[in-house]
MILUM-217644 format. One record per residue (C-alpha): residue in one letter; x, y, z. Coordinates in steps of 0.1 Angstrom, whole numbers, plus 5000, padded with zeros to 4 digits. Layout:
residues N
AXYZ
...
This chain:
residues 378
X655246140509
X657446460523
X655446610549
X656246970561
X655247140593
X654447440614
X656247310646
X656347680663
X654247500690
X657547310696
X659147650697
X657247840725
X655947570751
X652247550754
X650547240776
X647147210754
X647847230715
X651747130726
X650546800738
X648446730713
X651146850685
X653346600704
X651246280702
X649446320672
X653046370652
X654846140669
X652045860660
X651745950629
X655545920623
X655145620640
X652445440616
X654345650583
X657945500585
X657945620546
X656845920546
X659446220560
X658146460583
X660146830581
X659047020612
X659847380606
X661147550649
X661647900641
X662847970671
X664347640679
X663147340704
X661947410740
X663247240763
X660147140783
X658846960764
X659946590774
X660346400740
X661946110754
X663245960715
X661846110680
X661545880654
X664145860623
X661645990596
X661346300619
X663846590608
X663646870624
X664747240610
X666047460639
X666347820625
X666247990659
X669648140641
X668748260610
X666248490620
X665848790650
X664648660678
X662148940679
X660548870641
X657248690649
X656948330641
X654048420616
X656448640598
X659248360595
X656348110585
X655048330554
X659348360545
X660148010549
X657247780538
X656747850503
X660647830496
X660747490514
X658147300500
X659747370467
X663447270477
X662146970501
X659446830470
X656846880495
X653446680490
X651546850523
X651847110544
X650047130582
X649747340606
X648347260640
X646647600640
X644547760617
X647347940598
X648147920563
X651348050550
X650248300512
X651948140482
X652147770487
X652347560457
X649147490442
X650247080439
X650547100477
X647946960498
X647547180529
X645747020563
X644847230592
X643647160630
X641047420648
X641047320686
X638147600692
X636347870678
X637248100714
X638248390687
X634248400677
X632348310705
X634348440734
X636648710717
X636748910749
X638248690765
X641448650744
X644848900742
X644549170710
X647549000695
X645848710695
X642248850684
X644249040654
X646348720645
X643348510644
X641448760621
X643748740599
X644648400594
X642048160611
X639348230587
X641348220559
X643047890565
X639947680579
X638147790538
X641347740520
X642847390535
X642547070514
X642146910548
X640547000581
X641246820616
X639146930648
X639746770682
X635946750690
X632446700673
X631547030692
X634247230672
X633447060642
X630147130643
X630947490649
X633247490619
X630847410598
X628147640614
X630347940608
X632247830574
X629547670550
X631647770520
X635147610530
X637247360500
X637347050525
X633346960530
X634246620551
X635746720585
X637746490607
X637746460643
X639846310665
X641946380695
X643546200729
X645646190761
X648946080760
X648845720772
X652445650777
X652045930810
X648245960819
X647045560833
X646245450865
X648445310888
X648645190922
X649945390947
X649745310989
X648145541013
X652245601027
X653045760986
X649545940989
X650246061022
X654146191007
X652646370981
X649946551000
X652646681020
X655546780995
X652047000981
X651247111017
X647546961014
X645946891044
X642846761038
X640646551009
X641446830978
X639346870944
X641646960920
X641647240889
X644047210860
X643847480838
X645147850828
X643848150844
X641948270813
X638248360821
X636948100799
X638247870823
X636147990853
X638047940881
X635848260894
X633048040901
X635147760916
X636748010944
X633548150949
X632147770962
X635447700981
X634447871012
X631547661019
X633147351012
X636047381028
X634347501062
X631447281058
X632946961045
X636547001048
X637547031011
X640247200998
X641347340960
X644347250944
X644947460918
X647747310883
X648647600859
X647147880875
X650348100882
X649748450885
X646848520901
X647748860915
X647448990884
X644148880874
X640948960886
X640948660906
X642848840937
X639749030948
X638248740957
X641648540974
X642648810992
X639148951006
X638748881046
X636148601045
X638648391020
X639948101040
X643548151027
X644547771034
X641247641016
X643147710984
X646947590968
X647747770940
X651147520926
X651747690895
X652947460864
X653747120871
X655946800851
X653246590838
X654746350865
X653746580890
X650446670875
X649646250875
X650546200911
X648046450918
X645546310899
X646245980917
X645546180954
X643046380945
X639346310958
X638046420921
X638546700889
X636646930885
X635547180858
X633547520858
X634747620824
X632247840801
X633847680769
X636147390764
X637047270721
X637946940737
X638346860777
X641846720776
X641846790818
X638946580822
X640246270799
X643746270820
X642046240850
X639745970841
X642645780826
X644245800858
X641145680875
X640346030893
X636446100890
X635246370878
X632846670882
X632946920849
X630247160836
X627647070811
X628447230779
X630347220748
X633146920742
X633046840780
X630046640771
X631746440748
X634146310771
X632146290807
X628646260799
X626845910811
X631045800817
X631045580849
X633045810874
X631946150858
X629046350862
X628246680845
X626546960862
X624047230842
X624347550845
X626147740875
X624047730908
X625947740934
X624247480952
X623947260922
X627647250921
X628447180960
X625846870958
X627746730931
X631246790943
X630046630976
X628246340962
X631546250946
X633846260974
X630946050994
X630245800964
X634145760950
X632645600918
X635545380900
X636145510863
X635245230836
X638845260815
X636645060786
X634345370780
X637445580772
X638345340740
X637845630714
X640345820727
X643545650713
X646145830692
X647045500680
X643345450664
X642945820656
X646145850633
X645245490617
X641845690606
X643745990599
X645445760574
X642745700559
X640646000557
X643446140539
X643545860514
X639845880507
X639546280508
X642746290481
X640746020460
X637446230458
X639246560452
């Protein structure tokens, strides 16, 4: 089977849907040594991300010079895909976002992933480019696709609240951490000690790995710092949050009661980094308002790093009744500091069996075969 697809992820670097782009094509490649995957980069391949080897039934199509840098990767898309799945004898196009390219062949079957339904349920929240590219296209694709792929039973179960008239009626779901970078290792009080320092962490540190977006909450987490790092001696570290001076965020850092050195801000980390942390770190935690999967939450536990995460949408999935996880309703203040602190007292060890589901060497084998038994019911 010839397999074509939307690798602008691989074009523009992007640490959620990128990763997940990564393994899930990678393993699929991997268990599909027949089939050829043609991975379209419009603007050619960035550099961070770390693909160590890509396998031989992997071909990649650069055409970051063939087009103007400026011309939007939709706008290459809608140009390119329809001519290439006709030179390349393509049998199925996807796309790792909701996006459907007009005028694909009718004989090709078309597959599509939806992380979230953010663009419905917390629109506000999200740039206009994004809110106009989304209307557009996400709708559209997600009622059209032959196949449809979410990363959580919580988006899936909001696909099919807000698209009961869609052409794929069975849904699957499936989604991981990369294994080959987030597992546990061992690492001496001396390396702990190292890394604390290189990060300029003094004390025990609860840690945040996320974007600054307001979905992500990291409002309510400053706003509980204070107390425990005066009372208990806790500090924040804070992964992918980079520009918080321009967010509504600096209010709150830079008012006089804001104990400046409660809070490290290191910006975007290798995933090397990102692990060591997750290693030192007393525990994760989690305020967001809306998560499609909790990919933060799963790293951590896979490096053995407990966690603390709200009680809503796919975080359940992943942390609820998980030995070395504990989810917290709702966003009382005081609710949240007892957890945090029960979890720095307790140290719970994460059960590494409970986390079985989540293997992109089992989810692609039942990829396989959803595909096969959608395509003989269609």
């Amino acid at each position: 089977m010839n397999i074509l697809i939307d690798g602008r992820i691989w074009s523009l670097f992007s640490a959620g849907v990128g990763t997940f782009f990564t393994c899930a094509i990678m393993e699929w490649a991997k268990q599909r040594k027949n089939d050829i995957f043609y991975i379209i980069l419009p603007k050619g391949l960035d550099t961070r991300y770390e693909l160590s080897s890509i396998p031989d039934n992997i071909k990649l199509l650069d055409y970051s010079k063939q087009f103007p840098k400026r011309l939007p990767n939709i706008i290459i898309l809608q140009l390119l895909v329809p001519y290439l799945c006709r030179k390349l004898h393509i049998n199925m196009y996807y796309s790792p976002v909701p996006h459907l390219p007009y005028f694909i062949p009718s004989k090709v079957k078309t597959m599509v992933t939806i992380h979230d339904v953010v663009n419905i349920e917390m629109a506000q929240t999200m740039s206009w480019t994004n809110r106009l590219a989304t209307s557009i296209f996400f709708g559209q694709a997600i009622k059209k696709a032959n196949f449809l792929w979410t990363n959580s039973y919580y988006t899936k179960s909001k696909v099919e609240a807000y698209y009961p008239s869609r052409h794929c009626k069975e849904i699957f779901t499936g989604d991981a951490a990369d294994r080959n970078i987030f597992f546990r290792r061992t690492l001496s009080e001396d390396k702990k000690l190292q890394i604390k320092q290189a990060f300029g962490i003094k004390h025990p540190f609860i840690l945040f790995v996320g974007s600054l977006e307001p979905r992500k909450n990291l409002k309510f987490l400053l706003n509980i710092i204070p107390d425990l790092y005066k009372e208990h001696g806790i500090q924040l570290v804070v992964v992918g949050g980079k520009g918080w001076k321009n967010t509504d965020l600096k209010d709150i850092i830079e008012s006089p009661s804001f104990p400046k050195e409660s809070t490290i801000f290191c910006g975007y980390l290798s995933n090397e980094d990102l692990v060591m942390l997750y290693h030192t770190a007393a525990c994760f935690v989690s305020c967001a308002l809306m998560e499609g999967f909790g990919m933060p939450q799963l790293e951590a536990l896979l490096c053995g790093c407990p966690v603390v995460t709200a009680h809503n949408t796919a975080m359940i999935e992943v942390a609820k009744e998980k030995d070395g996880a504990v989810t917290v309703e709702g966003y009382d203040k005081e609710k949240w500091i007892h957890a945090i602190v029960k979890m720095l007292q307790e140290r719970p060890n994460v059960n590494l069996q409970q986390l079985s589901d989540y293997h992109w060497g089992n989810i692609i084998d039942r990829l396989t075969s959803y595909l096969s038994h959608t395509t003989s019911h269609t």
